[in-house]
C-alpha positions in Angstrom: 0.0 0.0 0.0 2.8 2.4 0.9 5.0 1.3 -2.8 1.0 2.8 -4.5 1.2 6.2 -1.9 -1.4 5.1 0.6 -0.7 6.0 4.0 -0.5 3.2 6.1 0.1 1.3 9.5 0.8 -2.4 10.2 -1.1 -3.0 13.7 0.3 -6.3 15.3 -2.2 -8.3 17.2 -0.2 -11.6 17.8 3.1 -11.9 19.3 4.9 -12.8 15.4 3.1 -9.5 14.4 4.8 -7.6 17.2 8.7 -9.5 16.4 8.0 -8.1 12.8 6.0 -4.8 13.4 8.3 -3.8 17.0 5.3 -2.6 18.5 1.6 -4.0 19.1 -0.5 -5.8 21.2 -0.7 -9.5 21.9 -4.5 -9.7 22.4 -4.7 -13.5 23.3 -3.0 -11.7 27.0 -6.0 -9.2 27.4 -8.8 -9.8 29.6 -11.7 -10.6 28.0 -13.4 -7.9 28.7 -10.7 -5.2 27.3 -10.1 -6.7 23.9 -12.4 -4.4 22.2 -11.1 -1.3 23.7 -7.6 -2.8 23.0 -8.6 -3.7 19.6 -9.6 0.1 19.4 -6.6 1.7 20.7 -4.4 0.3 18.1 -5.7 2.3 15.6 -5.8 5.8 17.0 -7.3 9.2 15.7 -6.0 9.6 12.0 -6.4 11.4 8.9 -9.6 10.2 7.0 -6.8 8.7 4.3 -4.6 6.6 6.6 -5.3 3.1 6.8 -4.7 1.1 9.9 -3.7 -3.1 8.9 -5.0 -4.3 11.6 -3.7 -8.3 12.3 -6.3 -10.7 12.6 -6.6 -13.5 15.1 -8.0 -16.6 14.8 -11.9 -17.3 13.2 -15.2 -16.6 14.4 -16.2 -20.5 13.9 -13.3 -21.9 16.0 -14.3 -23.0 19.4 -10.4 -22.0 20.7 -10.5 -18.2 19.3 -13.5 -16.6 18.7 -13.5 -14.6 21.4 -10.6 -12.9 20.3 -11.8 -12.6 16.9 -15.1 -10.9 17.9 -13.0 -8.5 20.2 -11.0 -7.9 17.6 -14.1 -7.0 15.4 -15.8 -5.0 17.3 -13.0 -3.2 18.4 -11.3 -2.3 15.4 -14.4 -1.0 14.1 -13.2 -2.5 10.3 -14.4 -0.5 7.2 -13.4 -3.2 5.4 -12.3 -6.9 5.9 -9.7 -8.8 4.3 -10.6 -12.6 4.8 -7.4 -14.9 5.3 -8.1 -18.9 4.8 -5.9 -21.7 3.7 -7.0 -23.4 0.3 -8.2 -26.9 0.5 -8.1 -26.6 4.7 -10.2 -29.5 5.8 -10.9 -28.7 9.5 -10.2 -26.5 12.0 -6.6 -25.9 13.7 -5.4 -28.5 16.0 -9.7 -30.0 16.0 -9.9 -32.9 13.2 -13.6 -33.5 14.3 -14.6 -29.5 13.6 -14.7 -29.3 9.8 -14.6 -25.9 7.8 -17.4 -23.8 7.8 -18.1 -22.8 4.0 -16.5 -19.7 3.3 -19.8 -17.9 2.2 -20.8 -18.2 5.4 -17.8 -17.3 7.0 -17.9 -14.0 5.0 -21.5 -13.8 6.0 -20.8 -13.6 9.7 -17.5 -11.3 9.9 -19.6 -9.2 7.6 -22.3 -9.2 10.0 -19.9 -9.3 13.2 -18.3 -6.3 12.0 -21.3 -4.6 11.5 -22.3 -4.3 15.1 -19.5 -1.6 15.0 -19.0 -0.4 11.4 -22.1 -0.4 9.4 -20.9 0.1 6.3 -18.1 -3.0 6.2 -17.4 -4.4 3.4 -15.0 -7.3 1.8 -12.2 -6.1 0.1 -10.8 -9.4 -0.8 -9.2 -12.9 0.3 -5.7 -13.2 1.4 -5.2 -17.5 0.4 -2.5 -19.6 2.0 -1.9 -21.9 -1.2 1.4 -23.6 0.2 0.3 -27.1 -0.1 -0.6 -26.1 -3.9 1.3 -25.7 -7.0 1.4 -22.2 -8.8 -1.7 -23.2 -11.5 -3.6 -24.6 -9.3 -3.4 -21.4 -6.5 -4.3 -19.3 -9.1 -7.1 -21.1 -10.4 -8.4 -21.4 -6.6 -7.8 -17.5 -6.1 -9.7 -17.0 -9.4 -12.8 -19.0 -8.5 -13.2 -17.1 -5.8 -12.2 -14.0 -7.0 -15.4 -14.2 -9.2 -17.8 -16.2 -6.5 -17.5 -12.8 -4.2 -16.7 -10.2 -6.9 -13.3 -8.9 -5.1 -9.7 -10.0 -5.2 -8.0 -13.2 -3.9 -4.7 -13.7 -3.9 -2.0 -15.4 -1.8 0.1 -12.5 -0.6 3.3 -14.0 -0.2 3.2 -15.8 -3.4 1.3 -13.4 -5.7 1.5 -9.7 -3.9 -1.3 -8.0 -3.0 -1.8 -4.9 -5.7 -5.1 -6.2 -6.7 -6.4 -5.6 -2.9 -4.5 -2.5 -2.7 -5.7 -1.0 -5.7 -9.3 -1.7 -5.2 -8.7 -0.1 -1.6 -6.9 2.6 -3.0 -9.8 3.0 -5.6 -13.1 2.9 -3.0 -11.1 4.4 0.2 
């Protein structure tokens, strides 16, 4: 975002975001009832054309984390949402009997989640761990969905992220 001119912020959330960032907040450490304040305070007062990356946590359909993800929701009161999932993921982290919920869905309810605090949220694109795939099939993947939700998908540390950028850049 900052190689196109956009002003923007990395805000860690996890303790790999803070290593790489120097600074944030490892919100698996705050109370419960402080995430969404914490949340909040990583992304102060700016000006109306600075963007604030905030780090996501974990999913709103895993039993382990969705606390912190619905802190982290309401508290960064997100204008938009960049949806992170790995491609061909067949359960849930560490819970072989908890199966993916269909992403549709999944979209659905951070939409909705996000909502409670940002009405206008909206899904700027998918951000696809296709590790475990070779380079034709991650970009077939990213382009099915790409045109099943109408907004970019790409796997950011194969394929960059311009496409997200740029439509950010473009609606911000």
């Amino acid at each position: 975002m900052r190689q196109r001119g956009m002003s923007a912020d990395f805000r860690a959330t996890g303790q790999t975001g803070i290593l790489v960032a120097g600074e944030g907040i490892a919100i698996d450490a705050v109370v419960a009832y402080f995430i969404a304040g914490a949340a909040e305070a990583l992304s102060p007062a700016n000006d109306a054309d600075h963007w604030d990356i905030i780090e996501g946590q974990g999913s709103l359909f895993h039993p382990s984390y969705a606390g912190v993800s619905m802190g982290l929701l309401h508290g960064a009161q997100p204008q938009w949402l960049v949806m992170c999932h790995e491609m061909d993921r067949p359960h849930m982290r560490h819970l072989p009997h908890q199966p993916m919920v269909q992403l549709d869905a999944c979209v659905d309810a951070n939409l909705r989640a996000a909502a409670v605090t940002c009405r206008d949220v909206k899904l700027a694109g998918f951000a696809i761990n296709t590790s475990g795939a070779g380079e034709a099939q991650a970009r077939d993947y990213c382009r099915r969905l790409s045109e099943q939700f109408g907004v970019p998908a790409t796997d950011p540390v194969r394929f960059g992220i311009e496409e997200i950028a740029c439509l950010l850049q473009e609606q911000g």
